[in-house]
C-alpha positions, 0 to 999 in steps of 0.5 A, a space after each residue: 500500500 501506498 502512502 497518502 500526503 495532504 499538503 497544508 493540512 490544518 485538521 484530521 482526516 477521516 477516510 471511511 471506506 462506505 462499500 465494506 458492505 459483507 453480503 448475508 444469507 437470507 431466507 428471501 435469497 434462498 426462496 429466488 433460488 429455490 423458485 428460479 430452479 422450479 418447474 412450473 408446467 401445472 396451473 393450479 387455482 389452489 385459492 378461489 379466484 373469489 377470494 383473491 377478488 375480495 382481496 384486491 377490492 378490499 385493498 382497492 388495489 388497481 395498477 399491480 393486480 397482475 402481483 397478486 394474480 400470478 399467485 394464480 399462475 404458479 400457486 404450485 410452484 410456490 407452494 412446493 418452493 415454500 416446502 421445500 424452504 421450509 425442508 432447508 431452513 427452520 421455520 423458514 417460511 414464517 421467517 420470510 413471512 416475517 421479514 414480508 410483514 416488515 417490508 410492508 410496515 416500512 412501506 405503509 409508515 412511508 406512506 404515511 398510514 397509521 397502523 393505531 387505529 389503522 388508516 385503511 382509507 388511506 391504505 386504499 389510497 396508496 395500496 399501488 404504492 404500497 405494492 411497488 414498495 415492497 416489490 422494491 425493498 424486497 428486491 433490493 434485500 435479494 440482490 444484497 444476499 449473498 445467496 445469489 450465485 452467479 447462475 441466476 439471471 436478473 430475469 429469475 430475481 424479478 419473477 422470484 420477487 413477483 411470486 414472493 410478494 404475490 404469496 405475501 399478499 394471499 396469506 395476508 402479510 402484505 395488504 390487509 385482510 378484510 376479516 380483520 377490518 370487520 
């Protein structure tokens, strides 16, 4: 290493190095993987469509409806990923759902909506919001994963993304039920 001169210093210098960041392992970036190796040829309506319908009038949710819906599209998928995380990690899926549920709270705070007593007219107004920022937050935890090797392509993060927050909404971690408002 080589030597740094400041000429006509009069104070100290404080050199911070800001990109130390050291990637960890998270549930969410083993989930992508997980999904990103899935085979998904079977469609099943595991849900009824009834059910996901009342979710998102209920959340008034409009521009990002195709996140929920792709729940339908890979309901199998999903469900055999969430096992299989399940099969390699502890309580796996209740940590990823954890971890969903703090994603949705930062987003709603962001938004401005109280959670004491809970703001659900204003939830409604923001619900599109809401979504594209737990989408954004949770992408941005996969990419900080270290989890993700090398063999995956930015393709595999987004879709895997798309089918965690899908699968966060169904089971009621992100946006609200209807029966807890009743």
């Amino acid at each position: 290493m080589g030597a740094i001169t400041f000429d006509n210093n009069t104070g100290p210098i404080e050199i911070r190095n800001e990109s130390s960041f050291l990637p960890r392992r998270s549930v969410i970036g083993r989930l992508v993987e997980i999904i990103a190796e899935g085979n998904e040829d079977a469609i099943s309506l595991d849900r009824l469509p009834s059910e996901i319908e009342t979710k998102i009038n209920f959340n008034d949710l409009k521009y990002h409806v195709w996140v929920v819906e792709s729940y339908l599209k890979s309901s199998i998928l999903i469900d055999e990923s969430i096992r299989q995380l399940n099969q390699l990690i502890f309580n796996g899926s209740t940590k990823l759902k954890q971890q969903m549920n703090r994603f949705y709270k930062i987003a709603l705070s962001s938004h401005g909506v109280s959670m004491r007593p809970f703001d659900l007219e204003r939830l409604r107004a923001n619900s599109d919001s809401i979504v594209k920022s737990v989408m954004d937050q949770t992408r941005s935890f996969v990419l900080k994963s270290s989890d993700i090797s090398d063999g995956y392509f930015a393709e595999d993060i987004d879709y895997g993304v798309e089918l965690i927050v899908s699968y966060s909404i169904i089971e009621c971690v992100v946006l609200e039920n209807e029966n807890a408002h009743a």
